[in-house]
C-alpha positions in Angstrom: 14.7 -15.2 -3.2 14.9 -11.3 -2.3 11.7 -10.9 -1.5 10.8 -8.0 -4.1 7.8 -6.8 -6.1 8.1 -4.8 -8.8 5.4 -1.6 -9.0 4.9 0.2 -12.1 3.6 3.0 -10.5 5.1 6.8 -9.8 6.2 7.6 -6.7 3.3 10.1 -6.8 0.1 7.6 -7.5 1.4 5.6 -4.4 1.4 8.3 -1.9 -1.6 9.4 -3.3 -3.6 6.0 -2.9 -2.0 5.8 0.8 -3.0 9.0 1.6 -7.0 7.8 1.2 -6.9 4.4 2.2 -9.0 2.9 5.0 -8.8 0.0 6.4 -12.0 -2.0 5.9 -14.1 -3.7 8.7 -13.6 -7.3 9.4 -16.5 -9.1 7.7 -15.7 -11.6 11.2 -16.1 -11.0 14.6 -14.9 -14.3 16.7 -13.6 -18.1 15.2 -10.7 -18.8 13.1 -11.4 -16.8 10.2 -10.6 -13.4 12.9 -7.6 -15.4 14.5 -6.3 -15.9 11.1 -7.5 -12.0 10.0 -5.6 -10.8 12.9 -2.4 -12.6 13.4 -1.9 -13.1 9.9 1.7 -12.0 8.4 3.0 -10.3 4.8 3.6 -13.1 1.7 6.9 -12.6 3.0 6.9 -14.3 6.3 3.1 -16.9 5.8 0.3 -17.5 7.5 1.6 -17.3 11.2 -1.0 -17.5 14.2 0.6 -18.8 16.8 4.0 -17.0 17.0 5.0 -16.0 20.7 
């Protein structure tokens, strides 16, 4: 497992679409759906909320 996606995108369209993104409000303010929105890690490395 390498840990790889493949993007069939230019090099261009990507630093175009980072260039205007914004990250969107949480829909959640307090409970386990914000601890898990918060803490929560790439594919890569899961669903981690309680790392020290």
């Amino acid at each position: 497992m390498n840990n790889t996606l493949t993007l069939k995108v230019s090099e261009e369209e990507i630093a175009k679409r980072k260039a205007n993104w914004k990250q969107p409000a949480l829909k959640v303010t307090n409970g386990v759906l914000y601890k898990y929105a918060k803490l929560v890690k790439d594919a890569s490395q899961g669903c981690v909320t309680d790392e020290d």
